[in-house]
Backbone as CSV, one residue per row, in Angstrom:
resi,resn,N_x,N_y,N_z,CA_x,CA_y,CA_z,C_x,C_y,C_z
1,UNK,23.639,-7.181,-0.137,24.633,-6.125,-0.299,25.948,-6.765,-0.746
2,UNK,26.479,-6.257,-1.969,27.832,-6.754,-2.436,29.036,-6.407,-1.125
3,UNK,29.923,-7.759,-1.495,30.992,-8.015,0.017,31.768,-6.215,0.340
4,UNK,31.610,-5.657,-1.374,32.342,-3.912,-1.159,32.001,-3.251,-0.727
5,UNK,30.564,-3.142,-0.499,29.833,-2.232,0.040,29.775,-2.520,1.881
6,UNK,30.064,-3.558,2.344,29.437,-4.123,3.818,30.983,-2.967,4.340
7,UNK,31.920,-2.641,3.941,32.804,-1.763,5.099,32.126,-0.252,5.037
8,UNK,31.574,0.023,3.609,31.550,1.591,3.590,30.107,1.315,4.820
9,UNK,28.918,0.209,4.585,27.913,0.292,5.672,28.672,0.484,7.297
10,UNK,29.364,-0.245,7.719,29.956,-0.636,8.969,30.709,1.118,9.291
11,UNK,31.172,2.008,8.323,31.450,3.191,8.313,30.470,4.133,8.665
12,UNK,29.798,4.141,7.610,28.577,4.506,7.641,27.597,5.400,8.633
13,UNK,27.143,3.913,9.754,26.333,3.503,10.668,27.079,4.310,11.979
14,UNK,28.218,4.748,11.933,28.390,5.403,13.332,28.661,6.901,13.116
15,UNK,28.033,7.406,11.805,27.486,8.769,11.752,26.168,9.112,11.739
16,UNK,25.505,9.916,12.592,24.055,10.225,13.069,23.963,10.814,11.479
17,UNK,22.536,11.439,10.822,22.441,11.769,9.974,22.850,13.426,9.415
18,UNK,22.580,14.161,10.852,23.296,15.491,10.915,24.568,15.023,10.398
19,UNK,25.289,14.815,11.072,26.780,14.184,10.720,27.246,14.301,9.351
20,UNK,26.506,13.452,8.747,26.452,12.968,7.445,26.430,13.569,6.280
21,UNK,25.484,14.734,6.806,25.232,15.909,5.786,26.096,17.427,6.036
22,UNK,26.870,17.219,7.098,28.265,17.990,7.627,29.159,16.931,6.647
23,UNK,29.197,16.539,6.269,30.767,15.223,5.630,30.149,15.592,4.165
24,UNK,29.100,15.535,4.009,28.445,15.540,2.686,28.642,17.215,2.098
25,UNK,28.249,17.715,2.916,28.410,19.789,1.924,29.664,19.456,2.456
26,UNK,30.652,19.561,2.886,32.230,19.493,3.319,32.714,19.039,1.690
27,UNK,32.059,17.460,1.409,33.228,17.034,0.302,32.518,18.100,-1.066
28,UNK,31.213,18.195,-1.167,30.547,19.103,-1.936,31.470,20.634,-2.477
29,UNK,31.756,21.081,-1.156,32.489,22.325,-1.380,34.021,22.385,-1.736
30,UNK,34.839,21.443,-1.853,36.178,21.039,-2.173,35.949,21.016,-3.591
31,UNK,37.075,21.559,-3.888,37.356,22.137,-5.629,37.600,20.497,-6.672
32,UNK,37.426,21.078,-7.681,37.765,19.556,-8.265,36.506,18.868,-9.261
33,UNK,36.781,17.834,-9.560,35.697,16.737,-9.737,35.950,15.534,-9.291
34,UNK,34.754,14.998,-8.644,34.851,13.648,-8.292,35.163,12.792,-9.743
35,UNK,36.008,12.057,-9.629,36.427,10.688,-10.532,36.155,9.577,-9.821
36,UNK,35.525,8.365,-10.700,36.078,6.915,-10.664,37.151,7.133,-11.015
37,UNK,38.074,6.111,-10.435,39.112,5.889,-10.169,38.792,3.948,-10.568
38,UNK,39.543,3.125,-11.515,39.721,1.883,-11.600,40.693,0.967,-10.816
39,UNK,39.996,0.050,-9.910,40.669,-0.480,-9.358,41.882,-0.862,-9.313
40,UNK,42.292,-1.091,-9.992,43.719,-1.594,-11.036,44.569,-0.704,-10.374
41,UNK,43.769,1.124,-10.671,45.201,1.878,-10.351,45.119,2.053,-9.415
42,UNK,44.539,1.527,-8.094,44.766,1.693,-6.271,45.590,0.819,-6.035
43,UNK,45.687,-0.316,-6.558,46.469,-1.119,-5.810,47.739,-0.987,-6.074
């Protein structure tokens, strides 16, 4: 697993899977479109 991915796992792991799919239709139903976003412009 790339070093970026090991926080979203460590996140992850302390939502049961119900959970998950409550967080999941939640961001689903918010207006918009998901974007990448390039690193460059977070920092």
């Amino acid at each position: 697993m790339p070093r970026g991915q090991s926080e979203q796992a460590d996140i992850a792991v302390q939502f049961s899977d119900k959970e998950m799919k409550v967080l999941a239709d939640h961001v689903a139903s918010l207006p918009g479109e998901i974007q990448t976003v390039q690193r460059s412009r977070i920092k």
